[in-house]
N, C-alpha and C positions, 0 to 999 in steps of 0.2 A: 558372516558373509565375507568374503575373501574379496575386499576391493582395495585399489592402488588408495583410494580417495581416503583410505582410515589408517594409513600403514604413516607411522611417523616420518618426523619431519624435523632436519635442523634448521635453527636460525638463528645466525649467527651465535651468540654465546649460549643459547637456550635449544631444547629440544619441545614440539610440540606432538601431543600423543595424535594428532593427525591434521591432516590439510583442509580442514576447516576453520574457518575464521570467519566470526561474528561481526560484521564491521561497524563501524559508528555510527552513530543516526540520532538525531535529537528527540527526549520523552518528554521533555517538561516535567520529569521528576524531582529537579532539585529544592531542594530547600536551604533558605541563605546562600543561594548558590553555589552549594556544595554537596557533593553526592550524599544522595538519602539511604533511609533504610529500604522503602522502596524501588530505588534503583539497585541497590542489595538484591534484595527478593528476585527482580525482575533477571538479573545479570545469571543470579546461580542457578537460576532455573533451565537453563541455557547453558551452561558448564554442568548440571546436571545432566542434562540431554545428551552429553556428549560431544560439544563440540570441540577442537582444539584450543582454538583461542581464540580469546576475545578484545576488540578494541572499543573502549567504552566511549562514553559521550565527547565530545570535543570540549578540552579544557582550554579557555579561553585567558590568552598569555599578558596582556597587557591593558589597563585601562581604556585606551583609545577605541575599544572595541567591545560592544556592548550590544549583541544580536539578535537576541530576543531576551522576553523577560524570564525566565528560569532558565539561563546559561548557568553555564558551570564557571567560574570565574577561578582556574588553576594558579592566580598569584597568591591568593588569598592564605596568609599564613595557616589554618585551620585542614588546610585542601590536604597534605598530610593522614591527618587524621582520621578523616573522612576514607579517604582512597583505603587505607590499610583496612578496615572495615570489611569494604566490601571483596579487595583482592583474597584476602583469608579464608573468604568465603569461594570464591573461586580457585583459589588453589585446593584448597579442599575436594572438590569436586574433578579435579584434576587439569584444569583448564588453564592455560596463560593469561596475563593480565598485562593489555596494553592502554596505554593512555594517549589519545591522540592531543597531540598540540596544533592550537590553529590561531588565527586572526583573520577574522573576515574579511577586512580591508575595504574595499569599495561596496561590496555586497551583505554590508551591516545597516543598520538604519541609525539614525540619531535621534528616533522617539522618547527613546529609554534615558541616557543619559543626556540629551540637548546638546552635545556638543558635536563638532565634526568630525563627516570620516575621514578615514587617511588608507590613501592611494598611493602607488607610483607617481600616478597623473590624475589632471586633474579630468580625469573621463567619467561620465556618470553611466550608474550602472542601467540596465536597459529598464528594471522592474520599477525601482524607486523614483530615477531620472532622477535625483540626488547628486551637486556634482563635490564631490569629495575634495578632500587639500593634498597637494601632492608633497608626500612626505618629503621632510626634509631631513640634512644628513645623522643630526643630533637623534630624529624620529626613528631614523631608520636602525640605530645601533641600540636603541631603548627598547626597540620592539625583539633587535635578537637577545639581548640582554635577556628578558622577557622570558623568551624560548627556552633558555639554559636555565633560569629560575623554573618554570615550570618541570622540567627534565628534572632539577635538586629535586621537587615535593613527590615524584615519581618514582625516584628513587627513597624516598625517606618513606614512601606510603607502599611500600615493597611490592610493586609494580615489578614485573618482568623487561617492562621497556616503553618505548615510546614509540608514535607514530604519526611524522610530518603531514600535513594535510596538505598539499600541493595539489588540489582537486577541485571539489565541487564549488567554495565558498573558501577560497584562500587567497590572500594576501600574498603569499609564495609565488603562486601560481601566475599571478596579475602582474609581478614581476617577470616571471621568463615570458611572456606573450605581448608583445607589439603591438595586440589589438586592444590591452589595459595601457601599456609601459611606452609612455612616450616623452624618455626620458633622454637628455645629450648630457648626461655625465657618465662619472662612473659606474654606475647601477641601471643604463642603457641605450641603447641601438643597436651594437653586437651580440652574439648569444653569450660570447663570454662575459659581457657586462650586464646582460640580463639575468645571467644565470651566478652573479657575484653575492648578489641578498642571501639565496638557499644554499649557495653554497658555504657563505661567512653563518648560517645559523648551522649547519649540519658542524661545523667546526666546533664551535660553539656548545652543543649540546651533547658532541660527541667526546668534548672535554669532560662535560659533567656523567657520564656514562661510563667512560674508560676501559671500554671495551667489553667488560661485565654484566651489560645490560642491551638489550635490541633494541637498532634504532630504523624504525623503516621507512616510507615511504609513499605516499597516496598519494600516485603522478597523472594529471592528465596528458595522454599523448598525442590527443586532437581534438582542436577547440569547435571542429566543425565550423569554422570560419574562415576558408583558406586564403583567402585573400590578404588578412591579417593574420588571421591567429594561428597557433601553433598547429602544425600537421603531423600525421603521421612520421615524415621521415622526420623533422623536427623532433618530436616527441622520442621516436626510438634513440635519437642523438644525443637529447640531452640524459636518458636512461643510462647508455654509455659511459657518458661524464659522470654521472653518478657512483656508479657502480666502481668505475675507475678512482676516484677517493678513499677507496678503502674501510669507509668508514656505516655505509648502507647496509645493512642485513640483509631486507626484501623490498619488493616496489611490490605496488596493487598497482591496476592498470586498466583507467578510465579515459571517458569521453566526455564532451560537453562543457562551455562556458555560459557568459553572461546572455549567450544569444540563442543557448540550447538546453536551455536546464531541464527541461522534459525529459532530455536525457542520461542527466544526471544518473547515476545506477542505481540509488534509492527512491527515483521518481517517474521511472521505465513506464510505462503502465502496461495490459493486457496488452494492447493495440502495436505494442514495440515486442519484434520479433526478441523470440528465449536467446540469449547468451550473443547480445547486435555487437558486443565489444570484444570478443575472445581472439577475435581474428587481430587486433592489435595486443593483445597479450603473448600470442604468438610472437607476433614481430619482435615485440623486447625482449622474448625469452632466447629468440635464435643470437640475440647481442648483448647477451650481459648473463656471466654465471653468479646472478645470485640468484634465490628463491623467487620466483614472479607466481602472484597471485590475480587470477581473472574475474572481475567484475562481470555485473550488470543483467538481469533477469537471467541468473543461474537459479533456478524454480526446482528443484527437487537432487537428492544424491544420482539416481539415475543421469541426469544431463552432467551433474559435476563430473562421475567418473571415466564420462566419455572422455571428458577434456582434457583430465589429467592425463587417462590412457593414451591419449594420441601425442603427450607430450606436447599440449596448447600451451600450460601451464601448471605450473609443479602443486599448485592448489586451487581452492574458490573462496571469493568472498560471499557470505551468503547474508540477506537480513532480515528481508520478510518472509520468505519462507521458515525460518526461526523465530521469529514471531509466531507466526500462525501455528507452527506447532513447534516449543523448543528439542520435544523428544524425537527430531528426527532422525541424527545421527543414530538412536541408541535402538530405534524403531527399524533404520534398516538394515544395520549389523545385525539387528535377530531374524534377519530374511522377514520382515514385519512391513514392507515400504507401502504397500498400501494402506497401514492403519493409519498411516501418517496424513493430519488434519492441512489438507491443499491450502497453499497462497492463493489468489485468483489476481494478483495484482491489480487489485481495482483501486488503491489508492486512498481506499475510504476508511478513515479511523488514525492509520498510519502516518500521514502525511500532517503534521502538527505545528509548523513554523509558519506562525502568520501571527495576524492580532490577535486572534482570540486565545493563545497559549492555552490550549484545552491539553491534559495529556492524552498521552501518548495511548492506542487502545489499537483494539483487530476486527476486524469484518465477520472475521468467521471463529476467531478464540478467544471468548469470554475471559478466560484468566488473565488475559493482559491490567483488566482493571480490576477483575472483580474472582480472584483466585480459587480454584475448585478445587477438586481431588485430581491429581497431578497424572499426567496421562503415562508416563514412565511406569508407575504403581504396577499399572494395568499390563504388562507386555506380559508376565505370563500367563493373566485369566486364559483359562480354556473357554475357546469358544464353545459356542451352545446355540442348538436349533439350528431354523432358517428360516428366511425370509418368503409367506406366504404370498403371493400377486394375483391376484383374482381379478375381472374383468366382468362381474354379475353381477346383480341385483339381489340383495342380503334377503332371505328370510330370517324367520325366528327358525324353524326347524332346519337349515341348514347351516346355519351359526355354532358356534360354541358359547356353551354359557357366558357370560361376560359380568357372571357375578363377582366380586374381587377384584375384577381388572382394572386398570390405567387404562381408560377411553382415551385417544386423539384423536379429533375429528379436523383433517387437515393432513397433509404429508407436506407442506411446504419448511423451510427452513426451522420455523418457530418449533412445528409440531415432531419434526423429525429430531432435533437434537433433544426435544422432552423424553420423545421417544428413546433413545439411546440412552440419553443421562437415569431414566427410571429403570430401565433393563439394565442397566450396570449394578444397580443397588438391589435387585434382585428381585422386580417388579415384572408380571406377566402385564404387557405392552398389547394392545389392539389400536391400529389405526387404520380409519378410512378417508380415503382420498375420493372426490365423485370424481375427479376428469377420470382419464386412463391410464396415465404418467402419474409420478411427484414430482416436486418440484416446486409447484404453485408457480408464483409470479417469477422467480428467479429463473427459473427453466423455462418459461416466458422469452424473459430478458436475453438469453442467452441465444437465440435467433436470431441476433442481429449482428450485424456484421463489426466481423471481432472479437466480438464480448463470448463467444464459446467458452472461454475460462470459466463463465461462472456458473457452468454446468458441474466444474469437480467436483463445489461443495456440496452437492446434490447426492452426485454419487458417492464423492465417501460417506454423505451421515446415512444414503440406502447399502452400501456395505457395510458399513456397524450395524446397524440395525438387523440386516440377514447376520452377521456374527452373532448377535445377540440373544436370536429367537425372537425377535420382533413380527406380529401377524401384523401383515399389510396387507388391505384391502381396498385397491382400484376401482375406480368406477361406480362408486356407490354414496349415492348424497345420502345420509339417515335423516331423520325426521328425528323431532323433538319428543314425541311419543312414543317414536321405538323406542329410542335409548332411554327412555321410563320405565319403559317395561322391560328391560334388562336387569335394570339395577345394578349398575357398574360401582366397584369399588370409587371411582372418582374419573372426572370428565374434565378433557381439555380442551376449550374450541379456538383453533387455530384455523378459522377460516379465512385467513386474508384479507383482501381489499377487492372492492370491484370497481366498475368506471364509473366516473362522475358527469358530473354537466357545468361544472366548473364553479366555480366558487360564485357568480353569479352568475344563473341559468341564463345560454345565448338564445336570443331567441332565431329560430329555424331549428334550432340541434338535431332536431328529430328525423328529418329531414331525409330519405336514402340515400344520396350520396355523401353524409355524414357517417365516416365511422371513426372510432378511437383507437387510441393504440395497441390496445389490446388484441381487438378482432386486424389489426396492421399485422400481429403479430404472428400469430394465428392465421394468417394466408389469405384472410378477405381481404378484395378491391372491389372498384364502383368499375364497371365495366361497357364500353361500347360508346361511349361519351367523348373521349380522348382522354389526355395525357397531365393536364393542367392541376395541378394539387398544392392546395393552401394547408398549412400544417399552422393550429392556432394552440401556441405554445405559451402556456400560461405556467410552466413549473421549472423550467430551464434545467429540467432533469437528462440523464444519461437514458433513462427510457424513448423521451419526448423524441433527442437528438438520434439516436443511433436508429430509429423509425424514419427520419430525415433521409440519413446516408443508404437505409435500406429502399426505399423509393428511388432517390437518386440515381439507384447503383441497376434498377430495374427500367429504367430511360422514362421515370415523369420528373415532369418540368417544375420544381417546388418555388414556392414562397415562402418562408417563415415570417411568422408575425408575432409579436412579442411585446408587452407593455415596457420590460425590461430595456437598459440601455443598448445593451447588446445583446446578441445571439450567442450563447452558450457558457452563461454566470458559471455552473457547477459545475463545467467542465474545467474553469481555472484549477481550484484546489486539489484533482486528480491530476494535474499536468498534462489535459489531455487536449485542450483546446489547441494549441497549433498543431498537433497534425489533422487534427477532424475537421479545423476550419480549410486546412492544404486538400483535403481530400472531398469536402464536398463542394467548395469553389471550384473545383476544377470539374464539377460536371452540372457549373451554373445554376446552383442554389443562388437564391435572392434572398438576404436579410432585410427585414423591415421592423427596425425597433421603435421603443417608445409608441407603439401603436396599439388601441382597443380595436374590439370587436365590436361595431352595433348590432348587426344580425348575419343571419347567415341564409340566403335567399338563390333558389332554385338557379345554379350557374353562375352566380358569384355567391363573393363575402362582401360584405360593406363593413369597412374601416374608419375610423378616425384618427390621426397624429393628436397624440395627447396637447402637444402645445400649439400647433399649427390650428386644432378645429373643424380644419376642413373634410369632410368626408370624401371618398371615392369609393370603386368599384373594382374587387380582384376578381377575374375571370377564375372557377374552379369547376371541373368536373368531379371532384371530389375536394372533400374536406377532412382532415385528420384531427379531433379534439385531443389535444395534448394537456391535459386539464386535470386537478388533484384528484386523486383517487378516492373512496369513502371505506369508510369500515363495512365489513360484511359481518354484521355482528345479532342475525336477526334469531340463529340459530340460539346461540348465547342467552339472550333476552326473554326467548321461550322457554329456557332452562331454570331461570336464575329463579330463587326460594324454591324450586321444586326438588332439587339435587340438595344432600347433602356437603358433599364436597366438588366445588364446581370454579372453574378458574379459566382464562383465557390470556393468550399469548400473542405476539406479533400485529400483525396487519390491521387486525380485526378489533384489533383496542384503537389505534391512529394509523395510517399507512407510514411509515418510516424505512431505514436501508433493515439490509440482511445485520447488519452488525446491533442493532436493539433485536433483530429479532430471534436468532441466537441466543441470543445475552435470557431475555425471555423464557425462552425454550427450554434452558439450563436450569433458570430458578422453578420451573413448574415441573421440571423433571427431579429434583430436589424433592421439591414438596408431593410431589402423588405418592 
């Protein structure tokens, strides 16, 4: 396919075979803090796919800076070693191989190492409330020293180049911006004195480089603070200065500081419009001839090529969308772009810096943790068959034998990628879905306002599935008896989850103007009563909330009630809580945390403050049970000793995300 987005690309000393670029993003793959074989694996699978190049993990330049626990720690003499490893592997694949240098500065924690962070100033950062030491001058030239050492092991680990971190979680960055640097010496008040640190390490590292090597640059050009922080016209200024040095190759070109990391470009979520930063990529490209590459929910080649063609910016940085399927590049060069496995930016699995240093995994691609048959393989399989949809009630005599076959009974996420993964290995697939749709719960979910994203993964795995010759069958619950009397090669019951009554049953629940979030979702209300609706939210899920903002947004007057300290725990780790709290405050949602349920009685709820004691009365003409869901697993249970080969997936085993149940789907599409 003839796009501008694949057609090479100089930078500075180096050529990349096109304008894609893998950006940095932390796995938790290291071991001894030093890239694994793992992160090997994961990097060339992604230079196999096709993309230009890549900038690996953030190699972390100086002791004082210790960020989480599997950082990569580039002073460490050994880093070398390690790097050339897996660059080899990536050249091979044809890919470039960059090494981001960073120090997190005020935005590291001191769990890890006990000792202090070090800032400009002594400002603490908004997450931690940590207040850092504000470096002093000795600190400041050990940290560039730092910089140029890690640039020597980049070079000795035959890296293509390096790549400043002046962005999301930089020490750089904290320096040119007023709203970190509240400095009266030489390192700040003016921009020229704010902008002397990045500029004395670009010197620095551009010594150890010498010009043979890319050295570039991950700028943020507005902190979304403007009061303090760095702005737009600021940000294009100091790109200027940059580029004016002589010494920059390329800048990437971001948003977001300590007071907006939401919008960080690798923490965007569904809810943040595709490509919210390209309009400041613009801006730096009209002031600076070097290569500018544009951040921030760039979500498939389609959106990238718009951008480059309108001359936004001469590339894209892309990350989860490479995640969720590495082979995209190579998928839509073959005019292939819809086999290509959809991001949904939901945040879940991806999003891996915090305490619990889980790695690195995907919502919707199994291979991130747990490696399959590589989807690349697959670009010339000829397609086969098509996807049957019926909308009846099954006979025997109007069925197809179903001797031999791979039964799914289910079309939700679990049962669908079984479905594909068996059709691939050259298995006749039958599945039946009773609603009318697939989907299951995720197609559900996806009604609510926003969240339409997570309809894609629906659609592509029922477009493999029609590639594949997959029989889908709508609208039809089987019985435990039919599928007995078929005698299916093998059955897989991916029936989902259905609504609970909460982990201790409320009493009223039954109640009619009690419903759940399901039938919320679904289009039932309690109707002619008024407006008044309690939403008793026992799971602090993205289901429970985005049921909230869909009320809201329909003019009833909510309460959230919640044992929880706050209204909306799960929303932290997607990054999604400030703007859902901005968006349903403003149409006078009321949170009430720390509070049970006693009952639940015709026109109100009766509550208690867990520590207070005291009970009261919510006025509700409806009530919303936001409460754990149960396995649907009755189908299963009727089955089990009577089937030879007989197995279940997703929901129906515990209700958990789309990313177990995927993961599920795969292993039972394996084994049929």
């Amino acid at each position: 396919m003839d796009m501008k987005l694949f057609q090479p690309i100089s930078i500075g000393p180096r050529e990349a075979r096109n304008r894609l670029i893998f950006g940095s993003h932390t796995t938790n793959f290291a071991r001894h803090h030093l890239l694994s074989e793992q992160h090997g694996d994961y990097y060339a699978s992604r230079a196999e796919g096709g993309v230009g190049s890549i900038v690996l993990e953030e190699h972390i330049v100086h002791v004082s800076d210790f960020p989480y626990e599997a950082a990569l720690f580039g002073y460490l003499p050994e880093t070398p070693a390690a790097l050339a490893k897996v660059s080899a592997r990536l050249h091979a694949a044809g890919a470039l191989t960059l090494v981001q240098l960073n120090h997190n500065g005020q935005q590291g924690v001191s769990d890890h190492h006990q000792r202090e962070l070090w800032a400009p100033s002594a400002v603490p950062d908004v997450a931690t409330r940590e207040v850092p030491k504000a470096m002093e001058l000795e600190d400041i030239r050990a940290v560039i020293a730092g910089f140029a050492l890690v640039a020597q092991h980049a070079v000795r680990g035959e890296a293509d180049g390096v790549e400043l971190q002046v962005a999301d979680r930089s020490l750089l960055r904290q320096f040119l911006s007023p709203l970190t640097n509240q400095r009266s010496d030489a390192y700040g008040g003016s921009l020229e004195n704010r902008l002397r640190f990045l500029q004395e390490t670009i010197e620095a590292v551009a010594a150890v480089l010498q010009g043979r090597y890319i050295l570039g640059v991950r700028l943020c050009v507005d902190e979304l603070a403007p009061w303090a922080g760095l702005t737009p016209e600021q940000g294009v200024e100091i790109a200027r200065r940059l580029a004016e040095t002589g010494r920059v190759h390329y800048l990437t070109v971001t948003m977001g500081s300590i007071l907006s990391t939401h919008l960080f470009p690798f923490h965007a979520s569904m809810h943040v419009a595709p490509g919210y930063a390209v309009a400041l990529a613009a801006a730096v490209k009209e002031a600076v001839a070097l290569p500018v590459f544009a951040a921030g929910r760039i979500m498939d080649a389609e959106q990238a090529e718009a951008i480059v063609a309108a001359g936004q910016a001469d590339g894209v940085e892309m990350i989860r969308p490479l995640i969720a399927d590495p082979a995209l590049p190579r998928l839509t060069q073959a005019g292939q772009a819809e086999r290509v496995r959809p991001c949904l930016a939901c945040n879940q699995g991806c999003q891996v810096r915090g305490l619990l240093n889980v790695a690195l995994s995907c919502n919707v691609n199994p291979d991130v943790l747990h490696p399959g048959p590589p989807s690349i393989a697959l670009l010339t399989e000829p397609s086969a068959g098509g996807l049957q949809s019926q909308g009846c009630q099954v006979s025997p005599d109007k069925t197809p034998s179903l001797s031999e076959a791979f039964v799914v009974v289910g079309a939700g996420p679990a049962g669908l990628e079984a479905a594909r993964t068996a059709a691939l290995r050259g298995r006749r697939v039958v599945v039946f879905e009773r609603e009318s749709e697939p989907g299951g719960a995720v197609a559900l979910a996806a009604r609510a306002p926003g969240r339409a994203s997570l309809r894609r993964i629906i659609d592509y795995l029922v477009s493999e599935c029609q590639r594949l010759g997959v029989e889908l069958q709508t609208g039809i619950a089987v019985s435990a008896s039919w599928l007995l009397e078929q005698r299916p090669g093998a059955v897989l019951v991916a029936t989902g989850a259905k609504a609970g009554q909460g982990l201790l049953a409320i009493p009223g629940h039954g109640l009619p103007h009690v419903l759940d979030v399901r039938r919320i979702l679904q289009g039932e209300r309690v109707t002619g009563a008024g407006q008044l609706a309690v939403v008793i939210d026992e799971t602090a899920s993205h289901g429970v909330l985005s049921t909230v903002e869909l009320l809201a947004n329909e003019g009833w007057q909510i309460e959230i009630v919640t044992e929880d300290w706050y209204v909306g725990r799960d929303l932290v780790a997607t990054h999604d809580l400030p703007a859902w709290l901005g968006r349903v405050l403003s149409r006078g949602v009321v949170m009430t945390p720390h509070t049970s349920v006693v009952r639940i009685e015709p026109g109100q709820v009766v509550v208690r403050d867990r520590f207070a004691l005291a009970e009261r009365a919510l006025p509700a003409d409806m009530v919303v049970l936001g409460v754990y869901e149960q396995p649907d697993q009755d189908l299963y249970f009727a089955l089990k000793g009577r089937l030879a080969r007989l197995r279940r997936a997703g929901d129906c085993i515990a209700p958990r995300r789309i990313e177990q149940a995927i993961a599920e789907g795969r292993q039972a599409g394996l084994w049929a």
